[in-house]
C-alpha positions, 0 to 999 in steps of 0.5 A: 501514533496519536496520543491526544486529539482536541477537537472543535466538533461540527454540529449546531452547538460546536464545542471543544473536546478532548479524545485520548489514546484509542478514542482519537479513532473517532476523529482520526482518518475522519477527514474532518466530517465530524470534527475540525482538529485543532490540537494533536499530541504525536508519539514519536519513535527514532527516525529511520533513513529510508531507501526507495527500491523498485524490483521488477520481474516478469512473472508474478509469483516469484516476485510475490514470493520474494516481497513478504520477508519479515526480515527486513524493516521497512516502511513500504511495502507495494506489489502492483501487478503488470499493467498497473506501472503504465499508469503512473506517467511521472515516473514510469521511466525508472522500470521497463513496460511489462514488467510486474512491479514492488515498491519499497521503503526499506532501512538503508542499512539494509537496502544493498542486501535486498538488491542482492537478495532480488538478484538471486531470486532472478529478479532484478532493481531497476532503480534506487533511490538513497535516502536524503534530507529533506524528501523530495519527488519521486516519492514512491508512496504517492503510487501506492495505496489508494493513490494507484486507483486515482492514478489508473482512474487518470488513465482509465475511468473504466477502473474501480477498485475493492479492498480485500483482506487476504489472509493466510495462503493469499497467493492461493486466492489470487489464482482463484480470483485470476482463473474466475475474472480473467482481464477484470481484476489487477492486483494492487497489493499492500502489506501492513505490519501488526502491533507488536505490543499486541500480537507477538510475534509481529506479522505481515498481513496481506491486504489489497486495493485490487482495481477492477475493471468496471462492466456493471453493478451487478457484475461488480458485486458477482466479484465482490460475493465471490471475495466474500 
């Protein structure tokens, strides 16, 4: 997405520099430690009109299974394992208590067929919301990725969280991890997308944000050698 970054580095003898193309990771998601950004040059792609969708169910494989459909083209892809929704006060009125839940962003082109396609997978859309110019609240991104930890830790401060990366046959890891940390381990899930320019043909990754419900240091790091 960035092409060019110019940045006023922080250091005893500040200066200018520039950082191009895969360079401008040094700076970039730094949250300016190492440098104040004073210049950024954005590659741009069409924009795309997308819809919010909230699918629901109450058992969790069949929703995981109905989420990873490479199919469809989207900009969000959340999977949030019951109890994690009751935490997020502002907009808890647009699914029911219970309920597993995904949050997505998909083309809206596209969005009456996944409500259909949820239907037929016995579960159900509790709520849509039509893309429209200029955004405005609820925005169902400002739930996910590590806004759900800071919305959980609003509601429990007892909650942590680790980042995973699962792989292939991730349903599998997530019954181990269900079976060896039963009640400890939430699963707060995100897909991302690869780079089509480099890996062929693209694929949807697994990875995950899971909130862990803090006992002690070393209990945390049993669960994190046991990811491992």
């Amino acid at each position: 997405m960035i092409k060019r970054l110019k940045i006023l580095t922080v250091s005893t003898e500040s200066e200018i520099i520039t950082l191009e193309d895969a360079d401008t990771l040094r700076a970039f998601h730094a949250y300016g430690t190492n440098g104040i950004i004073v210049e950024v040059q954005l590659r741009l792609a069409p924009a795309r009109p997308w819809d919010q969708l909230v699918v629901i169910g109450r058992e969790w494989e069949p929703l995981l299974e109905f989420a990873n459909d490479p199919s469809v083209p989207k900009r969000l892809l959340s999977v949030l394992e019951n109890p994690i929704g009751s935490c997020f006060k502002p907009i808890k009125k647009i699914y029911p208590k219970d309920h597993h839940l995904i949050f997505l962003e998909v083309d809206e082109t596209v969005a009456t067929e996944v409500v259909a396609r949820a239907t037929n997978a016995g579960l159900k859309t509790s709520h849509r919301i039509p893309y429209h110019y200029p955004r405005k609240a609820p925005m169902l991104s400002d739930y996910t990725w590590n806004h759900t930890t800071l919305w959980a830790l609003k509601s429990d401060p007892a909650w942590t969280y680790i980042q995973c990366g699962f792989g292939a046959n991730h349903a599998d890891k997530f019954r181990k991890l269900h079976e060896r940390f039963p009640g400890e381990i939430l699963f707060h899930l995100e897909f991302t997308r690869s780079n089509p320019t480099t890996v062929e043909p693209a694929t949807a990754s697994c990875c995950g944000i899971p909130l862990v419900h803090f006992k002690s240091e070393e209990r945390l790091r049993e669960i994190i050698d046991y990811c491992r």
